[in-house]
VOSE-633090 format. One line per 4 residues: number of its first residue (from 1); their letters; for each residue x, y, z of N, C-alpha, C. Coordinates in pm, 1 decimal, padded with zeros to 6 digits. Layout:
N
NUM) A) X,Y,Z,X,Y,Z,X,Y,Z; ...
END
This chain:
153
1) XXXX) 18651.5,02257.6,14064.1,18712.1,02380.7,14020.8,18659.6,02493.1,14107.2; 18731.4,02518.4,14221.4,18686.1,02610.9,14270.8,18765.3,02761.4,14276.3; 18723.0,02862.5,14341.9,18791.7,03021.9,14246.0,18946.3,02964.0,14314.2; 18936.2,02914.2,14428.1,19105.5,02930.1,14538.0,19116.7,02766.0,14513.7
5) XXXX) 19258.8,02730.6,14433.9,19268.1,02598.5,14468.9,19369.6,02616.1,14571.1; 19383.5,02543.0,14711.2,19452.4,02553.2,14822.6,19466.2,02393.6,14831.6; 19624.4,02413.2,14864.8,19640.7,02271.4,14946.7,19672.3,02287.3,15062.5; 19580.8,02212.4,15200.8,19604.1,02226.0,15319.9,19750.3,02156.8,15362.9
9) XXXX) 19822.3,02251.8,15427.6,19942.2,02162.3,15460.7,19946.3,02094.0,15643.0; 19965.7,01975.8,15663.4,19896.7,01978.7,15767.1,20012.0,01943.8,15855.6; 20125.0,01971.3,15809.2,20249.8,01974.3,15909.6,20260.4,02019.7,16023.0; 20264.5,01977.2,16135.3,20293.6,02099.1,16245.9,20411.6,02116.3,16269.9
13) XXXX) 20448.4,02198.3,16322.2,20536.7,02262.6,16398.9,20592.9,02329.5,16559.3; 20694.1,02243.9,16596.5,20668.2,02288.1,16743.2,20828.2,02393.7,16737.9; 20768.9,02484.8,16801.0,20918.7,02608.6,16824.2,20894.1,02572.0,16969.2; 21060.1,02553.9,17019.7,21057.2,02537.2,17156.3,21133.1,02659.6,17238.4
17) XXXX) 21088.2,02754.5,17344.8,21149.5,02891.7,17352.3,21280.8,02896.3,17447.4; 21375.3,02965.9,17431.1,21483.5,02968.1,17482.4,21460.7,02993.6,17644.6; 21328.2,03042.1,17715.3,21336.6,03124.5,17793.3,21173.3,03014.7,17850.6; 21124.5,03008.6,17952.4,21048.5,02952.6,17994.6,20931.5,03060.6,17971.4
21) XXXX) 20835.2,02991.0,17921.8,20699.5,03114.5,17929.9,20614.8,03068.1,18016.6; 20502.4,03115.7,18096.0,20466.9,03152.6,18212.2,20320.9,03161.2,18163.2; 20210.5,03111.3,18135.3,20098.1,03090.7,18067.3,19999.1,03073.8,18178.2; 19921.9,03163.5,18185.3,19775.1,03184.5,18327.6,19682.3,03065.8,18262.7
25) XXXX) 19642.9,02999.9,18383.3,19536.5,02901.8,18330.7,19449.4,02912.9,18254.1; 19393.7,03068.4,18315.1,19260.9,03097.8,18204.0,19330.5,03115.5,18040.9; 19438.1,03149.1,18038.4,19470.3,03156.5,17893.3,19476.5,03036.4,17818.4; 19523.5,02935.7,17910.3,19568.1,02792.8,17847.1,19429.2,02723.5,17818.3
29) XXXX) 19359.9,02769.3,17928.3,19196.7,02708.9,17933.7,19136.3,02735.1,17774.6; 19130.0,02903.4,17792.0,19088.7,02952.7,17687.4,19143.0,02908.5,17509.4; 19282.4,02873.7,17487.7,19321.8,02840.7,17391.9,19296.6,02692.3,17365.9; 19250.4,02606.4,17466.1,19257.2,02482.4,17456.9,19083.8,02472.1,17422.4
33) XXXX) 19002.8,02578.1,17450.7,18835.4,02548.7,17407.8,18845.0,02648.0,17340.3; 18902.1,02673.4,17254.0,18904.0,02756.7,17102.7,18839.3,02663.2,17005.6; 18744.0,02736.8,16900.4,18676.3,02651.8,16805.3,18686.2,02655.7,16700.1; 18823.7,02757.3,16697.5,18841.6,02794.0,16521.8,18907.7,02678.0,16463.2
37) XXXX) 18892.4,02677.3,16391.5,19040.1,02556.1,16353.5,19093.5,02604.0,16247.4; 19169.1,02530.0,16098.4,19221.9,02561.1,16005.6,19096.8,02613.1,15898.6; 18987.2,02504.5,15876.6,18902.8,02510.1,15811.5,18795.5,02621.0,15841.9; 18776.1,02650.0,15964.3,18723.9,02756.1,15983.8,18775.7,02877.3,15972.2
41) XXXX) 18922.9,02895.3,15995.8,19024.8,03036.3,15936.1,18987.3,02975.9,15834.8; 18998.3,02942.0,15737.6,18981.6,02942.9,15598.5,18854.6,02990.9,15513.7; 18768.6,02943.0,15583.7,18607.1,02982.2,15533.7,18613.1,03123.0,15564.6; 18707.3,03199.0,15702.8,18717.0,03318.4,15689.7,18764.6,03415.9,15584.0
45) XXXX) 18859.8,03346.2,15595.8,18956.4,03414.9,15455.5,18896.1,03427.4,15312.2; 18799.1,03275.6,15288.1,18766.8,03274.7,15180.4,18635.4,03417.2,15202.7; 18553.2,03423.2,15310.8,18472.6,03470.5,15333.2,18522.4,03655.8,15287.9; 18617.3,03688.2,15344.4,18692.5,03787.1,15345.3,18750.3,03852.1,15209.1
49) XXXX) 18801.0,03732.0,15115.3,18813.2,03734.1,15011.8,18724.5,03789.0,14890.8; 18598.6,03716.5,14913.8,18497.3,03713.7,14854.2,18402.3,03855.2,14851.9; 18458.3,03901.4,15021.8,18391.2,04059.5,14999.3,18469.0,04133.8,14944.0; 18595.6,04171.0,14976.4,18637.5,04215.5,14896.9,18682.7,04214.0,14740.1
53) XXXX) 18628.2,04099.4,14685.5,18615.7,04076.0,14519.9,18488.7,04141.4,14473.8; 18374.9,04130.4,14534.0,18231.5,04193.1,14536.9,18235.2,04316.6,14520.4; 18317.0,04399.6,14645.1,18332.3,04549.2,14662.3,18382.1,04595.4,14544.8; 18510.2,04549.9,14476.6,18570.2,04575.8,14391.8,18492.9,04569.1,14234.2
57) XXXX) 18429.8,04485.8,14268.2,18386.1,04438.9,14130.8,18200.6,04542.6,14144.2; 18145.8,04578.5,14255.8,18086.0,04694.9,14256.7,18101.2,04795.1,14244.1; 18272.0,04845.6,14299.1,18293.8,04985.1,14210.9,18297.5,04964.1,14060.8; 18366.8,04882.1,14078.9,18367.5,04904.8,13897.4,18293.8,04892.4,13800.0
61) XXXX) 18169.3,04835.5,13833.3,18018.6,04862.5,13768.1,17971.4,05015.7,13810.1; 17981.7,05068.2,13860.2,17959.7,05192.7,13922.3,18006.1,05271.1,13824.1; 18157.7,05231.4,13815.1,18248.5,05333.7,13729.3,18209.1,05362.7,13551.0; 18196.2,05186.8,13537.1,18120.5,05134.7,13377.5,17992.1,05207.7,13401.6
65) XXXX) 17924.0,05191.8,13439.6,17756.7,05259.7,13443.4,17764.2,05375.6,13429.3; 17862.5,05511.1,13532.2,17883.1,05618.3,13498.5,17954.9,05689.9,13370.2; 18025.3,05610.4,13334.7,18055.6,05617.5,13182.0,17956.5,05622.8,13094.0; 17870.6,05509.0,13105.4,17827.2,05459.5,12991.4,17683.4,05605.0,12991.7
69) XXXX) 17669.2,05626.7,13071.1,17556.4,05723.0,13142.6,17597.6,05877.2,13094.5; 17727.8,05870.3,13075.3,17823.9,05995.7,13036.9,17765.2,06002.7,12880.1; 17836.4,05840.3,12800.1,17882.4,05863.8,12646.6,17709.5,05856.2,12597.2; 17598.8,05804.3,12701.6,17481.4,05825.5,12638.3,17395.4,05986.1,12601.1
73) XXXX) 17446.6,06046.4,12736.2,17401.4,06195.4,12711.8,17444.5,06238.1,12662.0; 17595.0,06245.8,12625.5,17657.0,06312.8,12487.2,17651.0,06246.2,12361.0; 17584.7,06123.4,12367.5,17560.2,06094.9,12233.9,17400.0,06130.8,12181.6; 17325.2,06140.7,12280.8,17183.8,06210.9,12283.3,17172.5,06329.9,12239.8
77) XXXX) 17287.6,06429.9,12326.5,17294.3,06600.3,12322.7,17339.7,06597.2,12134.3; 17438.8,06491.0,12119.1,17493.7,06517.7,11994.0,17332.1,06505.6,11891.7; 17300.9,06395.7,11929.4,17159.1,06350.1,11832.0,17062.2,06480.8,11801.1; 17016.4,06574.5,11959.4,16925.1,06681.1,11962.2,16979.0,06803.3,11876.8
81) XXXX) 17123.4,06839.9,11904.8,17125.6,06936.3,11829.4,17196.5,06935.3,11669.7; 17172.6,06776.4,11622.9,17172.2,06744.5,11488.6,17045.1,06769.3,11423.0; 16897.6,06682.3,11490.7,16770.8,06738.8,11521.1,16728.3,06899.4,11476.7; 16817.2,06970.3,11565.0,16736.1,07095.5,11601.0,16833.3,07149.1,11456.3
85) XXXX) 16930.3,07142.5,11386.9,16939.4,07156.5,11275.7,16937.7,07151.6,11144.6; 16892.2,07008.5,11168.8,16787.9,06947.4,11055.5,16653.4,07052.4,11074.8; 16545.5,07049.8,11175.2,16510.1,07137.8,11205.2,16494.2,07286.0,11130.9; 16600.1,07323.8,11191.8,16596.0,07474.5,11152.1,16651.3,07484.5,10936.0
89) XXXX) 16681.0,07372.5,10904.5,16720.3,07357.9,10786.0,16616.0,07355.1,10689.4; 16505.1,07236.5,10780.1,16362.0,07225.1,10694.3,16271.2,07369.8,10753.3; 16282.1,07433.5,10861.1,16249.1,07515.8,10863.8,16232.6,07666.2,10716.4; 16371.2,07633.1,10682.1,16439.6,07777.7,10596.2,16333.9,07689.3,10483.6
93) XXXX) 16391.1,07551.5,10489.7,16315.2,07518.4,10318.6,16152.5,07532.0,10311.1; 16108.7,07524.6,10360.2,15990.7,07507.4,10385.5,15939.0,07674.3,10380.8; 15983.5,07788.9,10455.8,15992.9,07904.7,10371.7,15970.2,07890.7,10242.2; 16104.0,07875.7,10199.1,16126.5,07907.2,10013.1,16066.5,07819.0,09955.6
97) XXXX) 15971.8,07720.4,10031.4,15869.8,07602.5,09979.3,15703.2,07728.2,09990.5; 15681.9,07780.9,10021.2,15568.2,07880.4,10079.7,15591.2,07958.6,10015.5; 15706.2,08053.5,09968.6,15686.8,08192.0,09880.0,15708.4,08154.5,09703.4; 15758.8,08011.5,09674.7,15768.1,07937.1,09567.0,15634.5,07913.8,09526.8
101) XXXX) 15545.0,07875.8,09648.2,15377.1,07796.8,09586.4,15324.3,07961.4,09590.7; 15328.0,08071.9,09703.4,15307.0,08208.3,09635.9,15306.2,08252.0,09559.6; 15399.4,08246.1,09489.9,15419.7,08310.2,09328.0,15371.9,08218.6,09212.4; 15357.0,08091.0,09263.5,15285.7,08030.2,09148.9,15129.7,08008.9,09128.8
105) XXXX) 15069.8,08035.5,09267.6,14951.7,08065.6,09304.4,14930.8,08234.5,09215.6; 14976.7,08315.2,09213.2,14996.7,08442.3,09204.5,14967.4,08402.6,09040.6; 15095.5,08355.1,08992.3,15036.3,08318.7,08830.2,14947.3,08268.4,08810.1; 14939.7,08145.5,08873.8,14779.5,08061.3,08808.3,14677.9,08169.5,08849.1
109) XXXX) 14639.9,08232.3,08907.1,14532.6,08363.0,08974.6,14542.5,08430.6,08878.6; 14681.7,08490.5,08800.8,14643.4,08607.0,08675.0,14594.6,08527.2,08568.4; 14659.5,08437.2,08552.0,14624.0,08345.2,08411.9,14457.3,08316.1,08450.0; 14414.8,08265.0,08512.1,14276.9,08207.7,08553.7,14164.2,08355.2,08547.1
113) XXXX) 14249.0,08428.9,08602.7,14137.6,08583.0,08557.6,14112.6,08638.7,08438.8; 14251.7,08614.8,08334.6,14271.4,08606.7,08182.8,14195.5,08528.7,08143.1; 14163.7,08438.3,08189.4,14119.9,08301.1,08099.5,13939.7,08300.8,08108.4; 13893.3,08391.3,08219.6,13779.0,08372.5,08307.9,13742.9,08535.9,08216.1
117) XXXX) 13810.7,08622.2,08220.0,13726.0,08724.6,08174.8,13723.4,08699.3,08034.5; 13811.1,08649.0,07957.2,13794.0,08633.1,07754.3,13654.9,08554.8,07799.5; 13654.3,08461.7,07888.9,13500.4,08336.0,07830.4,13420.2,08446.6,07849.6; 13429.9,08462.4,08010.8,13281.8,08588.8,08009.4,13282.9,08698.8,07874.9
121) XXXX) 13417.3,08736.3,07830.1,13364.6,08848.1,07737.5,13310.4,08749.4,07626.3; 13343.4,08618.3,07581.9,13365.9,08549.1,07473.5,13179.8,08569.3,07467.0; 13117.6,08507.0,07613.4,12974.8,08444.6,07659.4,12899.7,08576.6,07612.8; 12956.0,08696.8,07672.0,12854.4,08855.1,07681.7,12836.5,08823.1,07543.5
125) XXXX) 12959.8,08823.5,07469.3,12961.3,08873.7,07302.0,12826.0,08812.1,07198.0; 12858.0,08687.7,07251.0,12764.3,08607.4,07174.3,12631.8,08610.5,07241.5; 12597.4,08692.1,07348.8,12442.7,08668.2,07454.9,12381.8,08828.9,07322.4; 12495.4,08915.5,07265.9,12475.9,09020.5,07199.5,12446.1,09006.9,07099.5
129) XXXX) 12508.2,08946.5,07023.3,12504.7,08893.0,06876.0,12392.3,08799.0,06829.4; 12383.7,08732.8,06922.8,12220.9,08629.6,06943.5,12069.1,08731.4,06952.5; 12109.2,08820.4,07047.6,11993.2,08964.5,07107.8,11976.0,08991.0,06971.0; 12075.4,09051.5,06906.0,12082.3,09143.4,06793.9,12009.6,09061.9,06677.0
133) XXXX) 12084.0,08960.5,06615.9,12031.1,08872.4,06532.6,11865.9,08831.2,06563.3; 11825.4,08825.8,06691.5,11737.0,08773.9,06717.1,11633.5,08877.7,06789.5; 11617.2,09012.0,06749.3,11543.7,09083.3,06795.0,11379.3,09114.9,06767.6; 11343.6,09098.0,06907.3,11213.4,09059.8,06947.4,11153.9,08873.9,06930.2
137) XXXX) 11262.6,08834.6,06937.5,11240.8,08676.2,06968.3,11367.6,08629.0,07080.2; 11371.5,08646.0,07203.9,11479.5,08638.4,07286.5,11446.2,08500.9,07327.3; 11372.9,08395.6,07302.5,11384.5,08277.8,07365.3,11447.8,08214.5,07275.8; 11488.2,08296.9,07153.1,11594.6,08193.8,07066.5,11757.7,08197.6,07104.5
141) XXXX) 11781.7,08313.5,07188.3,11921.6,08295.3,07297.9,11893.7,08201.1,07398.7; 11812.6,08127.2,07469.3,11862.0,08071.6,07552.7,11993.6,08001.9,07642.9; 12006.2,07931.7,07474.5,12181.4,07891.9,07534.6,12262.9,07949.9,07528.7; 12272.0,08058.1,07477.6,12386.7,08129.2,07497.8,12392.8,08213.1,07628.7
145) XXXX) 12253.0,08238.4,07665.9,12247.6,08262.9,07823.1,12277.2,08234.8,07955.2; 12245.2,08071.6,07906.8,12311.6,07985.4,08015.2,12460.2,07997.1,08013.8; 12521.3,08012.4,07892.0,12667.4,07952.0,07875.8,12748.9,08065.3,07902.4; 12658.9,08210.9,07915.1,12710.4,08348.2,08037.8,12712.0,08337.8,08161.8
149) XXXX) 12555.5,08278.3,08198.4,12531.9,08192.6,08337.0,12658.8,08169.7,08425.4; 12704.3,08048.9,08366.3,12849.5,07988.1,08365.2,12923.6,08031.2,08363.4; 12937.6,08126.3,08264.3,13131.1,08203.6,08303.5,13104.9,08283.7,08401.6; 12983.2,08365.6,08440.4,13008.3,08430.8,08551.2,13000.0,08416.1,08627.5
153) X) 12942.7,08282.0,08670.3,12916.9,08215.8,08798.1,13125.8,08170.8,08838.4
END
């Protein structure tokens, strides 16, 4: 199975000319030590053939490659500036993710100062009430000293 199936035809043919032709030795010489033959025109042809199937079949990888080289950068460019809008999307959220934990930072901070000054006043009250109850014996507050210690620390 080869690419050219050819059948050699090996008929000859003699045309005989109306008119006498007149042939220089060296020509007759020369055509008679000729080395081409059929098989050798043929290996030409096939030879001939073969480049030009090559050539052809190199542009057109050329052509496929430049395509494909085309639909990759525009499918890339498409990818980046899907990217860069995802991007700029988590960008915005991520904002309103930052002034959201702001304001809740902001509350827990008032609540926690609410919550931090009642103990300390809760701690003073009772460091008073202990003083008072317990005047001129102050080592009987101790703990309630510590437990001012603490809130104001």
């Amino acid at each position: 199975m080869g690419l050219f199936n050819r059948q050699v035809v090996t008929e000859t043919k003699v045309f005989t000319p109306t008119t006498p032709v007149n042939l220089s030795p060296g020509l007759l010489s020369q055509l008679v030590s000729t080395k081409e033959t059929d098989f050798t025109r043929q290996q030409l042809n096939d030879k001939f053939l073969e480049e030009k199937v090559s050539q052809r079949f190199a542009q057109r990888e050329q052509e496929v490659l430049r395509k494909f080289e085309l639909n990759l950068k525009e499918a890339l460019l498409a990818e980046d500036n899907k990217a860069e809008r995802l991007q700029t999307l988590s960008s915005q959220q991520v904002g309103a993710k930052v002034v959201e934990l702001q304001k809740r930072m902001d509350q827990l901070e008032g609540h926690g100062k609410q919550n931090e000054a009642s103990a300390l006043a809760d701690a003073r009250e009772q460091v008073r009430s202990c003083l008072a109850v317990n005047r001129g014996r102050p080592l009987n507050c101790f703990e309630e000293m510590e437990a001012f210690k603490r809130a104001a620390l």
